[in-house]
N, CA, C and O atoms as a Maestro MAE file, in Angstrom:
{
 s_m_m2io_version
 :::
 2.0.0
}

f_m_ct {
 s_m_title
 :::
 protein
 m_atom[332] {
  # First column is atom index #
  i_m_mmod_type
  r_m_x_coord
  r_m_y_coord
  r_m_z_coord
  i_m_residue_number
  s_m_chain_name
  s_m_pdb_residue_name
  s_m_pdb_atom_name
  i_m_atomic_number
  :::
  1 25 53.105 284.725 194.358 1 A "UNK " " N  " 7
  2 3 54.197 283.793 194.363 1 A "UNK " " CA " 6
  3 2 54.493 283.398 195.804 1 A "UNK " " C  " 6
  4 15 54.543 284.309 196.631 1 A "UNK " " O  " 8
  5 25 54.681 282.229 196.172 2 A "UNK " " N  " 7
  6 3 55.365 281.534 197.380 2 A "UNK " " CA " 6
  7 2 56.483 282.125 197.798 2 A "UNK " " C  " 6
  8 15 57.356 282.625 197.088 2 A "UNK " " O  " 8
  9 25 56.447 282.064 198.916 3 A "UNK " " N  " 7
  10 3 57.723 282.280 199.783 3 A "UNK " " CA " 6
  11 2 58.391 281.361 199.521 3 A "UNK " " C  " 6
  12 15 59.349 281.704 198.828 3 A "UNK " " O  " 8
  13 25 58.341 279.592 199.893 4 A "UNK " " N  " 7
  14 3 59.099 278.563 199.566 4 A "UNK " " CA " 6
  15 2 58.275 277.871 198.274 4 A "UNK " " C  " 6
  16 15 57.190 278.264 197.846 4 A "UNK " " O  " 8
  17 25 59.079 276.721 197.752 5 A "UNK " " N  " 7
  18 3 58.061 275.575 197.026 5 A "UNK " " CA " 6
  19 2 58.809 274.008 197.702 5 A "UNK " " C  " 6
  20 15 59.876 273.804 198.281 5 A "UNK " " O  " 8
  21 25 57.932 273.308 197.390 6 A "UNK " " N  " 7
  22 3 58.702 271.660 198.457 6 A "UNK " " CA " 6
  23 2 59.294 271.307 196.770 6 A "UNK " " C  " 6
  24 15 58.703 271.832 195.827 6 A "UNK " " O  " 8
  25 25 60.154 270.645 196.595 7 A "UNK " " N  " 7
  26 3 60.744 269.903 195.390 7 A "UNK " " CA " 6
  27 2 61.015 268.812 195.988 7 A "UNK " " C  " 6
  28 15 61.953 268.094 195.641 7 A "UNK " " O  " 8
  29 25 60.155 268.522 197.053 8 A "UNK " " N  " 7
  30 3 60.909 266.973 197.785 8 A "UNK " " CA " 6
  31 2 60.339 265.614 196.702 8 A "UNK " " C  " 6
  32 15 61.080 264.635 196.614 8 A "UNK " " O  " 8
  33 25 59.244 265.625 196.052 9 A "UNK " " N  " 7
  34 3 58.351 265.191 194.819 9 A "UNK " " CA " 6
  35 2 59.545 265.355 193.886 9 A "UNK " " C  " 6
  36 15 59.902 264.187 193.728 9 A "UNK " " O  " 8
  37 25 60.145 265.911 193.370 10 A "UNK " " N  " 7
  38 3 60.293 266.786 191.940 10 A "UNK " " CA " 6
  39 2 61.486 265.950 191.587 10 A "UNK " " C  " 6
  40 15 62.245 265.454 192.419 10 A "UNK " " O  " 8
  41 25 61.652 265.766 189.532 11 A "UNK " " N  " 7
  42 3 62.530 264.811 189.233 11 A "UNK " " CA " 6
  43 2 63.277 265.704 188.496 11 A "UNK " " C  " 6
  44 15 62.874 266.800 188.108 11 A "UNK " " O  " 8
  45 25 64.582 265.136 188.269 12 A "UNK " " N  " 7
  46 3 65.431 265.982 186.972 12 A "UNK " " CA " 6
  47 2 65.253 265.328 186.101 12 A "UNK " " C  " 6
  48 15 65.051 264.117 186.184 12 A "UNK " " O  " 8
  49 25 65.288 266.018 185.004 13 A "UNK " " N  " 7
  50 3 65.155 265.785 183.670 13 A "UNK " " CA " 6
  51 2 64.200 266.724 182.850 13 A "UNK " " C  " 6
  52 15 63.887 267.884 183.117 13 A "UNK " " O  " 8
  53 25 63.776 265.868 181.685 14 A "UNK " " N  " 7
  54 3 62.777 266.710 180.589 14 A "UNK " " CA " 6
  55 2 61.611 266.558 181.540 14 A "UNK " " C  " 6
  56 15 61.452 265.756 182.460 14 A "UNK " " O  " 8
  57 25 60.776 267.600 181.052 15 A "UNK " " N  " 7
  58 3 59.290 267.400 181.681 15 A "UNK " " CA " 6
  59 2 58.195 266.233 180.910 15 A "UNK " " C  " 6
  60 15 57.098 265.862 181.329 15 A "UNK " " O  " 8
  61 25 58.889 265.830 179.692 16 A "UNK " " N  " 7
  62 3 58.258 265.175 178.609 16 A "UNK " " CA " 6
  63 2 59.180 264.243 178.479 16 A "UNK " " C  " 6
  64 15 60.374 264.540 178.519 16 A "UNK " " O  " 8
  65 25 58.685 262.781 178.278 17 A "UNK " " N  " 7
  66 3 59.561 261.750 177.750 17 A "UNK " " CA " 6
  67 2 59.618 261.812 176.277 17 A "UNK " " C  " 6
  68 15 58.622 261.381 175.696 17 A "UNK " " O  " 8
  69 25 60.418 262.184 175.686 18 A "UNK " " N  " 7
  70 3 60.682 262.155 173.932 18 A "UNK " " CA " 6
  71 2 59.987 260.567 173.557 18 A "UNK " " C  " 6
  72 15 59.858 259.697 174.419 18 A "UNK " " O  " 8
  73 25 59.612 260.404 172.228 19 A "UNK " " N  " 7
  74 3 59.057 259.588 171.662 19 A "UNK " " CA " 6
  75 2 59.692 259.286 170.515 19 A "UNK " " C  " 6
  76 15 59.967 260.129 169.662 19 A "UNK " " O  " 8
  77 25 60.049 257.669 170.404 20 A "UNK " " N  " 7
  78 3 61.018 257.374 169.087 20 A "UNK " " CA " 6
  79 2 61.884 258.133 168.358 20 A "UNK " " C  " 6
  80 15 62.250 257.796 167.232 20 A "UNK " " O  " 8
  81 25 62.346 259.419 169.063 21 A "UNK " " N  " 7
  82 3 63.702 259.877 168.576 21 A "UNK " " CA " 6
  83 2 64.733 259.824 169.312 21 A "UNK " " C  " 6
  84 15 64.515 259.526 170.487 21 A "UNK " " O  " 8
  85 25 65.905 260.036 168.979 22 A "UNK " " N  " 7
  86 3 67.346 260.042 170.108 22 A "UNK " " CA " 6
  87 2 67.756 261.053 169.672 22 A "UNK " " C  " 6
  88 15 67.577 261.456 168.522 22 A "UNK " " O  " 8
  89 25 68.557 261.769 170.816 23 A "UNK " " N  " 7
  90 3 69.328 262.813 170.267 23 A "UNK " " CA " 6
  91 2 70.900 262.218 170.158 23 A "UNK " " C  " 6
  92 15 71.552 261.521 170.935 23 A "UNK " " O  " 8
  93 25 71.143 262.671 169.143 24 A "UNK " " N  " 7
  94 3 72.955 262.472 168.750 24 A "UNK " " CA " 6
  95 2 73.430 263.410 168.971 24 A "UNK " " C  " 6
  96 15 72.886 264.277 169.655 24 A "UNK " " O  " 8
  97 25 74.710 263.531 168.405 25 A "UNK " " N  " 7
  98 3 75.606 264.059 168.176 25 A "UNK " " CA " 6
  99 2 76.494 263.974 167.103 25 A "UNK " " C  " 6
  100 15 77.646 263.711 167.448 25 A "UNK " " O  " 8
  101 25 76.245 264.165 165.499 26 A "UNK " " N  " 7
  102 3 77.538 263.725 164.768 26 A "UNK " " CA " 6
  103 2 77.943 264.571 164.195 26 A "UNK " " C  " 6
  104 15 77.472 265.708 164.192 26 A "UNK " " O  " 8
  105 25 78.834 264.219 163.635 27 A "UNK " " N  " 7
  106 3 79.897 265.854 162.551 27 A "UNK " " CA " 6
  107 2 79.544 265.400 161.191 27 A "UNK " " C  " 6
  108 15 79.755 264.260 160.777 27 A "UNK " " O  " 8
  109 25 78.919 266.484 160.429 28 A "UNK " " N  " 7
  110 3 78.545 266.237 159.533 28 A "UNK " " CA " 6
  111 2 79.663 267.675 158.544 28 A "UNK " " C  " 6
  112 15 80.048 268.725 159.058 28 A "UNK " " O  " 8
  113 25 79.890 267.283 157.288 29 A "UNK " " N  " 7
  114 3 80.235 268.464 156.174 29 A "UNK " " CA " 6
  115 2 79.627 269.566 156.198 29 A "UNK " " C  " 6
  116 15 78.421 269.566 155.954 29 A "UNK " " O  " 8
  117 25 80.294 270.761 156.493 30 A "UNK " " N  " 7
  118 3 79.662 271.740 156.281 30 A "UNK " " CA " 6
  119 2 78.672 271.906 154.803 30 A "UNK " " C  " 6
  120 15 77.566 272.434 154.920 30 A "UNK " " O  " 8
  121 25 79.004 271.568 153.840 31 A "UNK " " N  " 7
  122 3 78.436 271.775 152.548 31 A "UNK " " CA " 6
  123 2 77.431 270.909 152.589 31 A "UNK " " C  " 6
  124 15 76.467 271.227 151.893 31 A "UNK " " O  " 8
  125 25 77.317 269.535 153.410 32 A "UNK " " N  " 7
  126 3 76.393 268.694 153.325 32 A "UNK " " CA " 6
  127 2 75.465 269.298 154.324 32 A "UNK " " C  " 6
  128 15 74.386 268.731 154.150 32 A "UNK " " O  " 8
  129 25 75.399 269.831 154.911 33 A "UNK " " N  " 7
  130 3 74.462 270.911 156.224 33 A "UNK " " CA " 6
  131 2 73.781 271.770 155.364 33 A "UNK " " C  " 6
  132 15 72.555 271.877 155.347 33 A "UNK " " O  " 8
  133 25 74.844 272.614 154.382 34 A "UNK " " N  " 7
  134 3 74.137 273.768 153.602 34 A "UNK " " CA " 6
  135 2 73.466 273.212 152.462 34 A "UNK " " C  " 6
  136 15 72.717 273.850 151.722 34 A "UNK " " O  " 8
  137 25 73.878 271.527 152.307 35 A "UNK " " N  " 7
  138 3 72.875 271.897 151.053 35 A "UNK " " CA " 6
  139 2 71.699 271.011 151.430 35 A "UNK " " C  " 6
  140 15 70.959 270.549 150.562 35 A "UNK " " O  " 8
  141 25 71.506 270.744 152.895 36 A "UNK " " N  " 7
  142 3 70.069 269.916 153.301 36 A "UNK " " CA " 6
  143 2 69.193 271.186 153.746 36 A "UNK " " C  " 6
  144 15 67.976 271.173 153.559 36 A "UNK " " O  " 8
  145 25 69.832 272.275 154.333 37 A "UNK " " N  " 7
  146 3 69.343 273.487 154.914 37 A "UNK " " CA " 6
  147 2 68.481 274.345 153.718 37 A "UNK " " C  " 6
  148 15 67.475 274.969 154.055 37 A "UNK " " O  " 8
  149 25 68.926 274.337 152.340 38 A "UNK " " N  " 7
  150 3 68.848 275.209 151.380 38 A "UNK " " CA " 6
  151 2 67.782 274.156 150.701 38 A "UNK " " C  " 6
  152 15 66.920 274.798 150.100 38 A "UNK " " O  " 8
  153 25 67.579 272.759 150.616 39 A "UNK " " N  " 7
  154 3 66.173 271.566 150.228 39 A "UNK " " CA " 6
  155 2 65.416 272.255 151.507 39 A "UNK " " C  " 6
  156 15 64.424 272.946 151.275 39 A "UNK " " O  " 8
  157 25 65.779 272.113 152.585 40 A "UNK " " N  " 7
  158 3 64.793 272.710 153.314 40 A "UNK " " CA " 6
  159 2 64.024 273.917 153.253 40 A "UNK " " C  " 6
  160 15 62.803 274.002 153.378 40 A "UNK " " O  " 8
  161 25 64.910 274.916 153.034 41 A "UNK " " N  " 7
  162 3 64.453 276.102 152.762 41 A "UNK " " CA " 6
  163 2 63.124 276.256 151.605 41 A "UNK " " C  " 6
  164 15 62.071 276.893 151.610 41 A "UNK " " O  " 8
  165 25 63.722 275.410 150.734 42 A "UNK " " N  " 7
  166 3 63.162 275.583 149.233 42 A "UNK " " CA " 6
  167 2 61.836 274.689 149.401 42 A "UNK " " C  " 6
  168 15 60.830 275.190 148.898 42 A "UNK " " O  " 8
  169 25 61.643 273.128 150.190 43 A "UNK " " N  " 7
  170 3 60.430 272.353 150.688 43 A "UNK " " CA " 6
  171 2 59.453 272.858 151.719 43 A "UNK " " C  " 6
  172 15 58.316 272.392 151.795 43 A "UNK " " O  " 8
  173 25 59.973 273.976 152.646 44 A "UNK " " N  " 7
  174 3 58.972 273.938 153.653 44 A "UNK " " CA " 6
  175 2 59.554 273.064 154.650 44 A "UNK " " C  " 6
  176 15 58.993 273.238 155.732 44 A "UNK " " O  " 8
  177 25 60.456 272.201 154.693 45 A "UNK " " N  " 7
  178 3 60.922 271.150 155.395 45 A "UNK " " CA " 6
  179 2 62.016 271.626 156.757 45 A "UNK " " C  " 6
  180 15 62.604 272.707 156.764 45 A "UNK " " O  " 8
  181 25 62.095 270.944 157.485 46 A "UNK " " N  " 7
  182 3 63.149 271.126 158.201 46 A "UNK " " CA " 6
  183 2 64.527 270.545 157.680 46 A "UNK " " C  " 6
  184 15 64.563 269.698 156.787 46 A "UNK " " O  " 8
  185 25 65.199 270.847 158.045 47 A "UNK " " N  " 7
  186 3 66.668 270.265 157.426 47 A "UNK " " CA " 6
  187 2 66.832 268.719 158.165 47 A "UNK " " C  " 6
  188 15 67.003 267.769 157.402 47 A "UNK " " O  " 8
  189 25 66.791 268.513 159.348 48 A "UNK " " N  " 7
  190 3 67.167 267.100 160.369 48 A "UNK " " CA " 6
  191 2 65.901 266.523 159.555 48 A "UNK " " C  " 6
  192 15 66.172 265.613 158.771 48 A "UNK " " O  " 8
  193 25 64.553 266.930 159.635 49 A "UNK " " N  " 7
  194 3 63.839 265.788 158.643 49 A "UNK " " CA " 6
  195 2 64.378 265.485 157.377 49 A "UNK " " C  " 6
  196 15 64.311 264.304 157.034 49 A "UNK " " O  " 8
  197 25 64.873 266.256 156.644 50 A "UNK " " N  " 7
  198 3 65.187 265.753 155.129 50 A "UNK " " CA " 6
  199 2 66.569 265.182 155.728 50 A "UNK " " C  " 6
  200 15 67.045 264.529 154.800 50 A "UNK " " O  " 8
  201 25 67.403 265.114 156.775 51 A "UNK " " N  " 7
  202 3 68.489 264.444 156.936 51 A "UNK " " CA " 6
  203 2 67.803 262.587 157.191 51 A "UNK " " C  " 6
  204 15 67.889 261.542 156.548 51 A "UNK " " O  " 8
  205 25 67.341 262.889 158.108 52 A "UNK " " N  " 7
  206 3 66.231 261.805 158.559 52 A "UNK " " CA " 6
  207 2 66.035 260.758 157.448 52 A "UNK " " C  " 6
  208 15 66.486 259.613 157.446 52 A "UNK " " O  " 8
  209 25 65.275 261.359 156.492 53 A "UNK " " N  " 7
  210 3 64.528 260.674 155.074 53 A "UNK " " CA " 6
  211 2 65.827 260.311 154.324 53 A "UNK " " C  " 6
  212 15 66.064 259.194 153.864 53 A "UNK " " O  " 8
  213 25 66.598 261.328 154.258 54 A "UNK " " N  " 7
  214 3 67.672 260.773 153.333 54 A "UNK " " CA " 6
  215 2 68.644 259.274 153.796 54 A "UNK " " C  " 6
  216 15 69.264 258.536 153.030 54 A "UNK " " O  " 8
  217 25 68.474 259.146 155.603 55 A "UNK " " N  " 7
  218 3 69.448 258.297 155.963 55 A "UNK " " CA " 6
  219 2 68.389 257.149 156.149 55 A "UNK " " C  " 6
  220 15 68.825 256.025 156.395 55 A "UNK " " O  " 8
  221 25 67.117 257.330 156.056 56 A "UNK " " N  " 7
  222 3 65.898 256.382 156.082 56 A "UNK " " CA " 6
  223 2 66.384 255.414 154.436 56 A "UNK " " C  " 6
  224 15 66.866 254.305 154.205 56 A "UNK " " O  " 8
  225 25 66.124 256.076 153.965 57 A "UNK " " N  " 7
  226 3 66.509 255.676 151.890 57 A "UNK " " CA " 6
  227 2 67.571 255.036 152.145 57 A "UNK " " C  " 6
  228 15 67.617 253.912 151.646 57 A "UNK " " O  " 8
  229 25 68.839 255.509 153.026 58 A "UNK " " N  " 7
  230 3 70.276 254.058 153.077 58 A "UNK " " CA " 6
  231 2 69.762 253.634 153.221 58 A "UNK " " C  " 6
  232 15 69.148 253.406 152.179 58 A "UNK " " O  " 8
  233 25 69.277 253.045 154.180 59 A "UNK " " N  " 7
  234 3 69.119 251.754 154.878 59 A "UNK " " CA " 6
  235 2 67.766 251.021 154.156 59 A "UNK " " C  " 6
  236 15 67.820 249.794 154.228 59 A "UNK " " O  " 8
  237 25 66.674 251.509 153.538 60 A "UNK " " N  " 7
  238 3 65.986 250.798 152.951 60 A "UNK " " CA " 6
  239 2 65.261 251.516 151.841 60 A "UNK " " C  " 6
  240 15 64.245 252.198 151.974 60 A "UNK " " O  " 8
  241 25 65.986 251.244 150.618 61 A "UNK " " N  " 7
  242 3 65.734 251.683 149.314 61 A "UNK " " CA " 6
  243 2 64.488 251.695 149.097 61 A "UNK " " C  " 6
  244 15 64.098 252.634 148.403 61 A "UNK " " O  " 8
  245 25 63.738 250.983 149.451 62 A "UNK " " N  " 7
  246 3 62.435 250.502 149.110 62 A "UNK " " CA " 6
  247 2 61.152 251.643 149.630 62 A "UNK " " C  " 6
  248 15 59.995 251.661 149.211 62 A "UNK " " O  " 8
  249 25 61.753 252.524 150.632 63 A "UNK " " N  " 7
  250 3 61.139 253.225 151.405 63 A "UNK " " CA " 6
  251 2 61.331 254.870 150.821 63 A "UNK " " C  " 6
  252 15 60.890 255.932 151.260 63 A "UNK " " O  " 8
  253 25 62.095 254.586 149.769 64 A "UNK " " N  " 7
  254 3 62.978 256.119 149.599 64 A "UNK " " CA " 6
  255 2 61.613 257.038 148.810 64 A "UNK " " C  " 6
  256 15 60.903 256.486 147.969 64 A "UNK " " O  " 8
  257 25 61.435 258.252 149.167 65 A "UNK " " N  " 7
  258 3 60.591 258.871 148.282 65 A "UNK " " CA " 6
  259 2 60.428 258.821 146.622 65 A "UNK " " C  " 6
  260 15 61.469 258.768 145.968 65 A "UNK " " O  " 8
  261 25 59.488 258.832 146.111 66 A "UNK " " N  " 7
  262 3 59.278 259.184 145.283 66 A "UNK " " CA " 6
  263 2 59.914 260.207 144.448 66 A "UNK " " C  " 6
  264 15 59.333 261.257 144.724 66 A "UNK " " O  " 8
  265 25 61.035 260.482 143.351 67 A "UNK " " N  " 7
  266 3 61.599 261.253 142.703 67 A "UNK " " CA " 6
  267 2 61.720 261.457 141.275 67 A "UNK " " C  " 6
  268 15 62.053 260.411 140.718 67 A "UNK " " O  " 8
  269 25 61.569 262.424 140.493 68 A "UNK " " N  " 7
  270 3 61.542 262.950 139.275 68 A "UNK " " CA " 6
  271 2 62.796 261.589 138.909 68 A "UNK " " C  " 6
  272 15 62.559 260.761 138.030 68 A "UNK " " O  " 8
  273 25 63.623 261.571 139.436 69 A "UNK " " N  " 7
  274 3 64.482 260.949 138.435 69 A "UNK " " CA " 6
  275 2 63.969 259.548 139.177 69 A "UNK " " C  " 6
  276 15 62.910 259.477 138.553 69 A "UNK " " O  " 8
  277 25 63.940 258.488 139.968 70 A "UNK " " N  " 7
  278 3 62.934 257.214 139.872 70 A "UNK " " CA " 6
  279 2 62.001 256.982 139.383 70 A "UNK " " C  " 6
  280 15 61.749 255.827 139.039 70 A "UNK " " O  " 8
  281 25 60.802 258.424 139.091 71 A "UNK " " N  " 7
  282 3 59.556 257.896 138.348 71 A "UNK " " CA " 6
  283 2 60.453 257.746 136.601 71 A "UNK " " C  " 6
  284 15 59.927 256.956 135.818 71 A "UNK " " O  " 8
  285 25 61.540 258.392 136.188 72 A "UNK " " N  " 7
  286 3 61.434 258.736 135.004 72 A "UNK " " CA " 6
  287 2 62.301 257.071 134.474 72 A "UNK " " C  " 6
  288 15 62.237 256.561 133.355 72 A "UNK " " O  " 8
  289 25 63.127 256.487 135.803 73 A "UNK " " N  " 7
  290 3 63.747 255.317 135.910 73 A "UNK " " CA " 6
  291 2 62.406 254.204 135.628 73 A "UNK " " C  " 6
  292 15 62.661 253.151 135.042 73 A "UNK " " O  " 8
  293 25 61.438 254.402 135.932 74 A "UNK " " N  " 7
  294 3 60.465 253.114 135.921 74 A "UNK " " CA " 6
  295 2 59.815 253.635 134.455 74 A "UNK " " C  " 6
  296 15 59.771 252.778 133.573 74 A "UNK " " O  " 8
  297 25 59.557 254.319 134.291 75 A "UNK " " N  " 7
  298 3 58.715 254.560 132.626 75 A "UNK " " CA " 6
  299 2 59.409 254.652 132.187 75 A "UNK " " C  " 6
  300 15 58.993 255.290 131.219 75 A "UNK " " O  " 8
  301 25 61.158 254.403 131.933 76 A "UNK " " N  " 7
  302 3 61.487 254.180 131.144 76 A "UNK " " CA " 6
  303 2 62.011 252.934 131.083 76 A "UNK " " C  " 6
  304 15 62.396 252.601 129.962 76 A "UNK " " O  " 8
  305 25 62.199 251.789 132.356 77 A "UNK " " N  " 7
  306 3 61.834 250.698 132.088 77 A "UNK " " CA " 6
  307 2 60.199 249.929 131.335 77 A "UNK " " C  " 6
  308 15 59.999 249.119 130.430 77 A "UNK " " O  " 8
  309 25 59.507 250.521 132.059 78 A "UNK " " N  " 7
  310 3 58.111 250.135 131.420 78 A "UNK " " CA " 6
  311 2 58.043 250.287 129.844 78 A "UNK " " C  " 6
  312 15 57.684 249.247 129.290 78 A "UNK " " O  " 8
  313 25 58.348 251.509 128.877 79 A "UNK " " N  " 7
  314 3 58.664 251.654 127.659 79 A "UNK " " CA " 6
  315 2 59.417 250.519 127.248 79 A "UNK " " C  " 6
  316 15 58.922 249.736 126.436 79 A "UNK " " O  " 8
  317 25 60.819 250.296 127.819 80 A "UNK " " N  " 7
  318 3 61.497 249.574 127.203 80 A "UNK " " CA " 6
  319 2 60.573 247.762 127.246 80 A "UNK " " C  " 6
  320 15 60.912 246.846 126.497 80 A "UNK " " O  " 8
  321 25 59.652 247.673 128.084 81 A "UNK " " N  " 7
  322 3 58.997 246.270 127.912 81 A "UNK " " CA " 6
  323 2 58.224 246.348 126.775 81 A "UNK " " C  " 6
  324 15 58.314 245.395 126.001 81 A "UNK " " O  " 8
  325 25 57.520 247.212 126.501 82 A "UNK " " N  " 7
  326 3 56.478 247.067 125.574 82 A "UNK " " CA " 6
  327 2 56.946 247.669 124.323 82 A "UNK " " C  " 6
  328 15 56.151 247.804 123.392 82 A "UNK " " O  " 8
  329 25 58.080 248.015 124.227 83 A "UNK " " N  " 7
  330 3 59.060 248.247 122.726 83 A "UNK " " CA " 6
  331 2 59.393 246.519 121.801 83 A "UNK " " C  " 6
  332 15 60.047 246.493 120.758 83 A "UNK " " O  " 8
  :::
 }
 m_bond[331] {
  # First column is bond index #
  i_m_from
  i_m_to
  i_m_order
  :::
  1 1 2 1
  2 2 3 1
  3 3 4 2
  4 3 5 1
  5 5 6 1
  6 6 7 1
  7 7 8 2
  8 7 9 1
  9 9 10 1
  10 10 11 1
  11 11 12 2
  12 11 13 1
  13 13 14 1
  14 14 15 1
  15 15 16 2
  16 15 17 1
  17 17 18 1
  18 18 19 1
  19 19 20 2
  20 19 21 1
  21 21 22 1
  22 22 23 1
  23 23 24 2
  24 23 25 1
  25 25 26 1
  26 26 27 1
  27 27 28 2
  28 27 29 1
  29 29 30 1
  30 30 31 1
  31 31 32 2
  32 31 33 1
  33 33 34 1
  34 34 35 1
  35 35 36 2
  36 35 37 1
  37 37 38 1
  38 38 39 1
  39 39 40 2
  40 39 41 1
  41 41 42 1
  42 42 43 1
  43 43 44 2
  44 43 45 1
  45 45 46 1
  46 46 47 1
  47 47 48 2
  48 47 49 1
  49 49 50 1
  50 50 51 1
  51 51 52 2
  52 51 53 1
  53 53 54 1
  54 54 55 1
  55 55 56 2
  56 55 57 1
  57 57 58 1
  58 58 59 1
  59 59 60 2
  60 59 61 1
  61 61 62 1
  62 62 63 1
  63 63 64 2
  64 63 65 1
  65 65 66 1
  66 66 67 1
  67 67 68 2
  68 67 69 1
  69 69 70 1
  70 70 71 1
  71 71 72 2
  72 71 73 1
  73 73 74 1
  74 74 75 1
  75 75 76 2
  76 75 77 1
  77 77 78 1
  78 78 79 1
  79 79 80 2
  80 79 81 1
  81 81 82 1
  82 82 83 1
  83 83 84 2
  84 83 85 1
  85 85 86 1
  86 86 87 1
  87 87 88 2
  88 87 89 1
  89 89 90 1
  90 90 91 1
  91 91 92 2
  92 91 93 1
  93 93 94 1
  94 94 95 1
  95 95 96 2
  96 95 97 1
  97 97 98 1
  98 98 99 1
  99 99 100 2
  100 99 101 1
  101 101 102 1
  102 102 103 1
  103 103 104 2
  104 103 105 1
  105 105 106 1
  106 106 107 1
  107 107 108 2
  108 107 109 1
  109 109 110 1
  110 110 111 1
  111 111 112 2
  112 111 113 1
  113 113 114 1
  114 114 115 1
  115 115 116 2
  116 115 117 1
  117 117 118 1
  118 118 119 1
  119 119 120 2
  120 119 121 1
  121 121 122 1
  122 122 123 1
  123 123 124 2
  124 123 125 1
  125 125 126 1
  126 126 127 1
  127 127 128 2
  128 127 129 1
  129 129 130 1
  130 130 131 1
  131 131 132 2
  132 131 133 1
  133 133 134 1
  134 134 135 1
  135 135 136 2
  136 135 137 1
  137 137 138 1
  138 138 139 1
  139 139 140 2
  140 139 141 1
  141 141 142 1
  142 142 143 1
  143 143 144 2
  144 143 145 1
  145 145 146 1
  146 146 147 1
  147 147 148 2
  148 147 149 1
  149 149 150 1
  150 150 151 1
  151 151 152 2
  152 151 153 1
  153 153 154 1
  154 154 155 1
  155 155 156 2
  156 155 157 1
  157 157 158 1
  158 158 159 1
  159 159 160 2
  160 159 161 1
  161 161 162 1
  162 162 163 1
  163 163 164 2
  164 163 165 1
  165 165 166 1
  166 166 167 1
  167 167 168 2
  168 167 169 1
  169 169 170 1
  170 170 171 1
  171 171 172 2
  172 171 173 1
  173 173 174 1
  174 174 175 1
  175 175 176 2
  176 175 177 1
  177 177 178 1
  178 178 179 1
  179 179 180 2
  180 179 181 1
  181 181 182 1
  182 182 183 1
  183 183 184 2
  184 183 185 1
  185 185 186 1
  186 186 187 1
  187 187 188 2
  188 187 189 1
  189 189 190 1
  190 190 191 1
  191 191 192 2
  192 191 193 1
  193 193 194 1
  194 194 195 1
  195 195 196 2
  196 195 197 1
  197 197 198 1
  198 198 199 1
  199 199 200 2
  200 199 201 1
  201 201 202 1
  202 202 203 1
  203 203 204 2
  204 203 205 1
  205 205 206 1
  206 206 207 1
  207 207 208 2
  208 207 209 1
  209 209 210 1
  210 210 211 1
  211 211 212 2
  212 211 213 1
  213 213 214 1
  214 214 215 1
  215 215 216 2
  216 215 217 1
  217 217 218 1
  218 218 219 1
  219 219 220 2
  220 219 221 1
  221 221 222 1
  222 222 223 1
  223 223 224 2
  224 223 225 1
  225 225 226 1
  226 226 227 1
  227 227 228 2
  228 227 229 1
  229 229 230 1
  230 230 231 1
  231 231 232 2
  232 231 233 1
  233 233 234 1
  234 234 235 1
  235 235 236 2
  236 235 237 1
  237 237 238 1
  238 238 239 1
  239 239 240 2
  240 239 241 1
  241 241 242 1
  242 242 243 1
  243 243 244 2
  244 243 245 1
  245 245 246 1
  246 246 247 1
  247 247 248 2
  248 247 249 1
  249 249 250 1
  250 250 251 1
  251 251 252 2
  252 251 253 1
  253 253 254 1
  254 254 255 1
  255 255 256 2
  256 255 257 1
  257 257 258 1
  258 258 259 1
  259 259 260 2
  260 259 261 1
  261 261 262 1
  262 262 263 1
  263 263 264 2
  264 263 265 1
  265 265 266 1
  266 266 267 1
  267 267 268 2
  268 267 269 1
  269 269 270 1
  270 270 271 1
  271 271 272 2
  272 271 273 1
  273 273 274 1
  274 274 275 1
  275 275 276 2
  276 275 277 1
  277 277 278 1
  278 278 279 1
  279 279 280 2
  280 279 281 1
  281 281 282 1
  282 282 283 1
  283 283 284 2
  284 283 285 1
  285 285 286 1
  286 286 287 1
  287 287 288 2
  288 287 289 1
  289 289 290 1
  290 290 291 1
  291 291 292 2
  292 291 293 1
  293 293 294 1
  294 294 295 1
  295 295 296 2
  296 295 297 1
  297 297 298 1
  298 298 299 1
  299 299 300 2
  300 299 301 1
  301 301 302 1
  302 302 303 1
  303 303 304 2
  304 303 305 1
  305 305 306 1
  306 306 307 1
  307 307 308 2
  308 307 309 1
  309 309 310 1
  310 310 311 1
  311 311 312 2
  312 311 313 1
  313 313 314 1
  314 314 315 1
  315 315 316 2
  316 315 317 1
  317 317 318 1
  318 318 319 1
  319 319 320 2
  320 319 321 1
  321 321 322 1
  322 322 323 1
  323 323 324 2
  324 323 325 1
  325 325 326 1
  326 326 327 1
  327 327 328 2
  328 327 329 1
  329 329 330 1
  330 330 331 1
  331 331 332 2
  :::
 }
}
């Protein structure tokens, strides 16, 4: 190890520029924490990703995952056409 090091070069901050995320800050429900934490638990998932996906789906329905109760929403529109 050095006696001195020069930091006359050297920047503050991250050593890494983050990529298309921001960090926030918001207050969220405790119960709404425990019950993204406990999908997480149960997916393999992280909790901020399934927060992520879930606030992805506001903003554009069209994008929202795939779910037991949407697939069961379209076959049972589809039934009702060919009834």
């Amino acid at each position: 190890m050095r006696k001195e090091y020069d930091f006359s070069q050297g920047k503050r901050g991250a050593v890494l520029p983050s990529t298309a995320k921001t960090r926030v800050t918001i207050m969220l429900d405790d119960d709404v924490i425990e019950a993204f934490r406990a999908r997480g638990d149960a997916t393999g998932q992280g909790y901020q990703t399934l927060i992520n996906a879930a606030l992805r789906a506001a903003i554009d329905p069209e994008s929202a995952p795939l779910t037991v109760k949407s697939l069961r929403a379209v076959l049972g529109e589809r039934s009702a056409l060919t009834a």
